[in-house]
C-alpha positions in Angstrom: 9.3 72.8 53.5 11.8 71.5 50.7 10.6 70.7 47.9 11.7 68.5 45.2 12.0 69.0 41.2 9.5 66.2 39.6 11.1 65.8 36.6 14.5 65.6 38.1 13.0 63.4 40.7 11.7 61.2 37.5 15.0 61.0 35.6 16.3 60.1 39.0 13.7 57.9 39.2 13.2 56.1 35.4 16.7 57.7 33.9 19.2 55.6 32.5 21.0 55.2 35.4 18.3 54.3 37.8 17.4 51.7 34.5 21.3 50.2 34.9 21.4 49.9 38.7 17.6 48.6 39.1 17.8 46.4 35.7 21.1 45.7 34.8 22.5 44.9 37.9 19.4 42.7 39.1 20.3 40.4 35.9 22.8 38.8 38.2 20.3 38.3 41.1 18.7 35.7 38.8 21.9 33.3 39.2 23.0 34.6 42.5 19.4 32.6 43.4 19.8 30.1 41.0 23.0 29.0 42.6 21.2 29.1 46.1 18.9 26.4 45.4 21.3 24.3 43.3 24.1 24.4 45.7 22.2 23.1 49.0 20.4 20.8 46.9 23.6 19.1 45.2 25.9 19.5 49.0 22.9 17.1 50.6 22.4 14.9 47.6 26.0 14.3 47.6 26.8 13.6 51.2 23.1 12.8 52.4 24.0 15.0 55.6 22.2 18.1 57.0 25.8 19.4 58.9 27.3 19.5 55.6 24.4 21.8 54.3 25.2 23.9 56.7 29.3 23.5 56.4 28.8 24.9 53.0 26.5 28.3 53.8 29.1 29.1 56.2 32.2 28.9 54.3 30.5 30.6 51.4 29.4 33.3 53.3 33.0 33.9 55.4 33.8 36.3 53.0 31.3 38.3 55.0 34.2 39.3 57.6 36.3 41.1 55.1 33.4 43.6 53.7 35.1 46.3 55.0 37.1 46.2 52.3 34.6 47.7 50.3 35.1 51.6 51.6 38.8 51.1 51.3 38.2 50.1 47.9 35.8 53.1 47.2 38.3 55.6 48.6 40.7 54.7 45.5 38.7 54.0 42.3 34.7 55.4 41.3 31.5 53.3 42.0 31.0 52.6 38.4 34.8 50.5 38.0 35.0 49.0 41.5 30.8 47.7 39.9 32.1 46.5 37.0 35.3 44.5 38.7 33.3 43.0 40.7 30.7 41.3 38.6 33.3 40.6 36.4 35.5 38.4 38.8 32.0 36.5 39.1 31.7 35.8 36.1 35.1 34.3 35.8 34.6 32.0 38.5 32.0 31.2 38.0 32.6 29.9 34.2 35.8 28.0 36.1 33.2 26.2 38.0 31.7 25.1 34.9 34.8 24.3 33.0 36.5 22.0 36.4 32.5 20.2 36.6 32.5 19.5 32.6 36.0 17.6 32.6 34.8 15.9 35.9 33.3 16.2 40.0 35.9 18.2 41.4 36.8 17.9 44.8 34.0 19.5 47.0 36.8 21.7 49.0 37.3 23.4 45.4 33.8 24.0 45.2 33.4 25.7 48.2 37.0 27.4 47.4 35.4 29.2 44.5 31.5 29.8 46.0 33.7 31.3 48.4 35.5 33.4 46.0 32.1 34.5 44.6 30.6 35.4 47.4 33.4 37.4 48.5 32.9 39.6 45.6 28.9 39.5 46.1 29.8 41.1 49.8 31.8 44.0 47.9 29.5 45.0 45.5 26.3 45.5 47.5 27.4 48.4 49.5 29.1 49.9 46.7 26.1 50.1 45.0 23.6 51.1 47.7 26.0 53.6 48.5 25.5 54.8 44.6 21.9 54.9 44.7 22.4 57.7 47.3 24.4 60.0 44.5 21.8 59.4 42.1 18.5 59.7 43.7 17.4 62.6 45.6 16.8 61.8 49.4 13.0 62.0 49.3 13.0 60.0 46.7 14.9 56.9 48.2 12.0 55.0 49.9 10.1 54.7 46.2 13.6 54.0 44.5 14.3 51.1 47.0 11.1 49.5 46.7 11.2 49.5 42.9 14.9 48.2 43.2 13.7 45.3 45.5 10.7 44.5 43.5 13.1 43.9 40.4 15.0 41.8 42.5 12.5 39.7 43.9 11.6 39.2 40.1 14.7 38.2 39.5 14.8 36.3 42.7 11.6 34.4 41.7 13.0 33.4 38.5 16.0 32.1 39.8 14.4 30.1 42.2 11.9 28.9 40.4 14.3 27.9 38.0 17.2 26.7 40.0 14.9 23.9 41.2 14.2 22.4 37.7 17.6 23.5 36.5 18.6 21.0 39.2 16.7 18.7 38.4 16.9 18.4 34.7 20.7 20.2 33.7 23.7 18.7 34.1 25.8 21.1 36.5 28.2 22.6 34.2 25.4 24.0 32.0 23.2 25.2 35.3 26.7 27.6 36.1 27.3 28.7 32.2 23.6 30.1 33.0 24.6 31.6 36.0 27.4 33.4 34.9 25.6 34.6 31.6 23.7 37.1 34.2 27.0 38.4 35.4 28.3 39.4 32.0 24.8 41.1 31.2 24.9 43.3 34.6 28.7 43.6 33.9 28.2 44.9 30.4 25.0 46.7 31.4 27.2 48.9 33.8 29.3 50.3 30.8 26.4 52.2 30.3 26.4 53.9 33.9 27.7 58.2 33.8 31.5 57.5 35.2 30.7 60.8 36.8 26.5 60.7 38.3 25.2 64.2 39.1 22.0 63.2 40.7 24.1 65.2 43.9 26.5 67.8 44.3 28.6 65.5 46.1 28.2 62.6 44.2 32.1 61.9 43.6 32.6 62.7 47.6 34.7 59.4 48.7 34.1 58.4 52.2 35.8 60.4 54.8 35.6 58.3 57.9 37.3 55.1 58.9 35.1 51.9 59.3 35.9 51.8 63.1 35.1 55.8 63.7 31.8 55.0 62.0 31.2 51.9 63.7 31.5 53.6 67.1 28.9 57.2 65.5 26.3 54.6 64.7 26.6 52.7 68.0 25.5 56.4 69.8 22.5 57.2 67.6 19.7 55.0 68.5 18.0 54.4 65.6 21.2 53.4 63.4 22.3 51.3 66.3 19.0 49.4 66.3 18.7 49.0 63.0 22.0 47.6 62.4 21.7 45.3 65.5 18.4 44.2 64.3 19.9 42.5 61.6 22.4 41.2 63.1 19.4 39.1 65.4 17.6 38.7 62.1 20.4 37.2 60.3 20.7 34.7 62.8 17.2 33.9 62.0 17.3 34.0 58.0 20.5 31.5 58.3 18.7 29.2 60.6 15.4 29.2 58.2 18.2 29.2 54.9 19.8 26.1 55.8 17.2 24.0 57.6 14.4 24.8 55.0 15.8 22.7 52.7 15.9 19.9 54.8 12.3 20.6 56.3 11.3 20.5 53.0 13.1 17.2 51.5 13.4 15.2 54.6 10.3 16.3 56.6 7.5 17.1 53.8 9.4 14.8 51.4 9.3 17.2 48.7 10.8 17.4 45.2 13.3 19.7 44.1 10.9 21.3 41.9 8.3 21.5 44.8 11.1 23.3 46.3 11.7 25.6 43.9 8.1 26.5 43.8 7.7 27.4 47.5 10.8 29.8 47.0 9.4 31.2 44.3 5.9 32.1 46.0 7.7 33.6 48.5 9.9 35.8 45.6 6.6 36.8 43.8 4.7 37.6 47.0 8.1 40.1 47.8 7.6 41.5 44.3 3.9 42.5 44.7 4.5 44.1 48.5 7.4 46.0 46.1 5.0 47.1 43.7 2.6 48.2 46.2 5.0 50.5 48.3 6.2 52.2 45.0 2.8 53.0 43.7 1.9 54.2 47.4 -0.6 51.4 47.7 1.0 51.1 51.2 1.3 54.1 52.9 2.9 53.5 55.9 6.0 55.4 57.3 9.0 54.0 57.1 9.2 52.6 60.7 6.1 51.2 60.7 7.3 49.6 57.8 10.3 47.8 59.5 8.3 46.8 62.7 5.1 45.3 60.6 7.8 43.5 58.3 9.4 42.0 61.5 5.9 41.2 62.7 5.0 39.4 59.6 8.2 37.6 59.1 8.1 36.2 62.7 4.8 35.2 62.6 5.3 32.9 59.0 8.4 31.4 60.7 6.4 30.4 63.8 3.7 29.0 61.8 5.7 27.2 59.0 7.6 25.4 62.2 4.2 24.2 63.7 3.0 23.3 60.3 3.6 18.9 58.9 1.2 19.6 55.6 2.9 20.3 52.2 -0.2 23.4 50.7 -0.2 25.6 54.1 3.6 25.7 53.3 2.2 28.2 50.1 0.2 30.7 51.8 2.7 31.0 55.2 5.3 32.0 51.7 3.2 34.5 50.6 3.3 36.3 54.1 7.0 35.7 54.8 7.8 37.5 51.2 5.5 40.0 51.5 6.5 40.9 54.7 10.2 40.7 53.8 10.1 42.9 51.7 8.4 45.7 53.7 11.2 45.2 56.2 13.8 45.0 53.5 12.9 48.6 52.0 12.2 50.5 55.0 16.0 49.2 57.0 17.5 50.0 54.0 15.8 54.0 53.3 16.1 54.1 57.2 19.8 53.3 57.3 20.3 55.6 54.1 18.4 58.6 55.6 19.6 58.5 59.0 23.6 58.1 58.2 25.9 61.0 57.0 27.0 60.7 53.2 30.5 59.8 54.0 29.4 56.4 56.9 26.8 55.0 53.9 29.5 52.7 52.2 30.6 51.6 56.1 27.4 51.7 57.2 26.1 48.9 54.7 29.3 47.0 55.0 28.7 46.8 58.8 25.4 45.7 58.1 26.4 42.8 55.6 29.3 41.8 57.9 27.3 41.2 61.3 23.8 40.3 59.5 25.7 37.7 57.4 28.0 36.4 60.3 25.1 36.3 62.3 23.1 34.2 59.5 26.4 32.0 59.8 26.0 30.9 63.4 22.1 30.5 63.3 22.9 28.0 60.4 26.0 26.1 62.6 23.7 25.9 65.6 20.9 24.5 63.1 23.0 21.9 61.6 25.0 20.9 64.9 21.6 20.1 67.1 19.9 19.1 63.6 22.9 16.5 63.2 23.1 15.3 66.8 19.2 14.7 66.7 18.7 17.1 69.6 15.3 18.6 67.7 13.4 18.2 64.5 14.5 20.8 61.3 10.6 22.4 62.0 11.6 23.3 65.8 14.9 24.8 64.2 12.2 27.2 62.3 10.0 27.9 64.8 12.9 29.2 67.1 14.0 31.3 64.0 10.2 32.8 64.2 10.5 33.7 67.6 14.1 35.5 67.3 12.5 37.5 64.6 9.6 38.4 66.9 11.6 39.6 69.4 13.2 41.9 66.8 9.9 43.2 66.0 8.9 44.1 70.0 12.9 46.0 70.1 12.0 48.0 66.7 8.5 48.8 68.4 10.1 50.0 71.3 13.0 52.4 69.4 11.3 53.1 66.4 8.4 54.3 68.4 9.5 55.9 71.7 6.6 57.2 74.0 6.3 60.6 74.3 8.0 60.3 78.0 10.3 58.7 76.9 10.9 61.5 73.9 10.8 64.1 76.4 13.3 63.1 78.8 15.5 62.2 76.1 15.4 65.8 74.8 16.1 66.8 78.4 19.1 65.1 78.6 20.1 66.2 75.5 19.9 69.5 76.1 
């Protein structure tokens, strides 16, 4: 049986590095989420119309279809400066946001010129980075590392959210953007302080060897990968239906303030951090696929119940379960995707993932706006139908993730 070092494992764990990407870097997740709330919020104040909402998560999140830029990228310069360009380009424009909203309202195709900008950026760095976690922590390590990583960032998610609402509220805009980009420069000067060189592997400089479409078509053979990856694609269709009709569930069909708004996004954040704390400290010892399939499970379920649900203080409690179960399903795709993918697919493998999870969270949210718009059905249907994509999800992952032992057997017949 291998065994693993403890104090190497807890350097990899706690070191300075592990401080830097689980820290420093989840600085800037506090205005990526601030920005979330403020944007929707501002796009339906302005134009009073639930299409537009949605207009503006899809062209922010087009960028989605060039993340495959990211292994190119990483096959020419280290993690630590393609990390450090990107949260700087942020940063800059974000603070040209702030500068074109101080000396007036720009028009709103500039607006969604630079979220798009951003978010192209955003789309980059993530798999650069989870691809980075896998040189510095030590493969039996990953599933604690990820959920400490995630509960950080549902801190820092909380925080955003719960502030984004008020910031709303009560800031004028170009202030609310100077405090989003002040997280970028920390996390961008935080990443100074990462080794150019990590040594948590012996191949931790290795540069991905295969091309996006060879590893695209290895995943598509393995089952697990393939489910996994196609699992999010279904459940992104889901998150961008519940993303972009939330809002107006909450405004226009609970008649809720912004800062009510903030608050439910902000239970949900916290509840995330607690189920994040709780898998790190091995409060929750489940395997890693029961993990995924309960988080589904969970997730589905809130969805269903929210969209049934006309009462402002059941909308609390239904959080709780969609964070917390988020965030079980969050940490074990990710350790699942990392542990069953060769070094050189990671950075292609989590592109991929971005790419069809985020397109997919795209056309949930255009077919939410379009039959929201024409009047076809009420924004609580739209997240009840999310629930029940997820749940479907959750029955696949119980069927892959858990293959009968017939099933297992003649498997291992015809592989032989």
């Amino acid at each position: 049986m291998e065994t693993v070092d403890r104090a190497a494992t807890r350097r990899a764990l706690f070191g300075r590095d592990a401080q830097v990407l689980i820290g420093g870097q989840n600085i800037s997740v506090v205005g990526d989420n601030l920005l979330l709330i403020v944007l929707p919020l501002f796009v339906l104040d302005l134009t009073g119309s639930p299409l537009q909402v949605s207009i503006v998560f899809i062209l922010t999140q087009l960028p989605t279809f060039l993340g495959f830029l990211s292994g190119a990228a990483r096959r020419h310069l280290p993690h630590r400066s393609l990390l450090v360009v990107y949260q700087t380009a942020r940063l800059l424009l974000l603070l040209a946001l702030a500068a074109l909203f101080a000396v007036g309202r720009p028009p709103i195709a500039v607006v969604y010129a630079l979220f798009f900008l951003i978010n192209f950026f955003t789309i980059l760095f993530r798999p650069t980075k989870i691809e980075f976690v896998t040189h510095v922590v030590p493969r039996p390590s990953l599933l604690r590392f990820n959920s400490y990583d995630r509960t950080v960032e549902a801190v820092a998610a909380a925080a955003g959210l719960g502030f984004g609402g008020y910031a709303y509220q009560y800031l004028p805009l170009p202030l609310v953007f100077v405090v989003a980009a002040s997280t970028y420069l920390v996390a961008a000067l935080s990443l100074l302080l990462l080794d150019a060189a990590p040594r948590g592997t012996p191949d931790a400089e290795a540069t991905p060897r295969t091309q996006v479409w060879a590893t695209i078509v290895a995943v598509g053979r393995r089952p697990v990968p393939a489910f996994l990856l196609s699992g999010e694609t279904l459940a992104g269709a889901a998150f961008g239906i519940f993303i972009t009709m939330f809002v107006v569930y909450a405004r226009r069909y609970l008649h809720v303030d912004g800062a009510t708004f903030g608050r439910f996004e902000m239970t949900q954040a916290l509840s995330a951090t607690a189920a994040g704390i709780c898998i790190g400290a091995g409060l929750i010892r489940l395997a890693q696929p029961a993990l995924g399939v309960l988080g589904y499970l969970g997730m589905g379920l809130s969805m269903v119940l929210i969209g049934l649900n006309a009462l402002v203080w059941p909308v609390f409690p239904l959080m709780v379960v969609l964070g917390f179960t988020n965030m079980m399903y969050v940490v074990a795709v990710r350790t699942l995707l990392q542990t069953s993918c060769a070094p050189g697919e990671l950075i292609h493998v989590f592109a991929l993932e971005s790419m069809l999870s985020r397109a997919a969270q795209i056309i949930g949210a255009a077919a939410a706006g379009a039959v929201l718009s024409l009047a076809v059905v009420r924004a609580s249907w739209t997240l009840l139908a999310a629930g029940l994509l997820v749940l479907i999800v959750a029955g696949w992952g119980r069927a892959v993730l858990f293959p009968s032992r017939a099933g297992s057997t003649a498997g291992a017949r015809a592989h032989e």
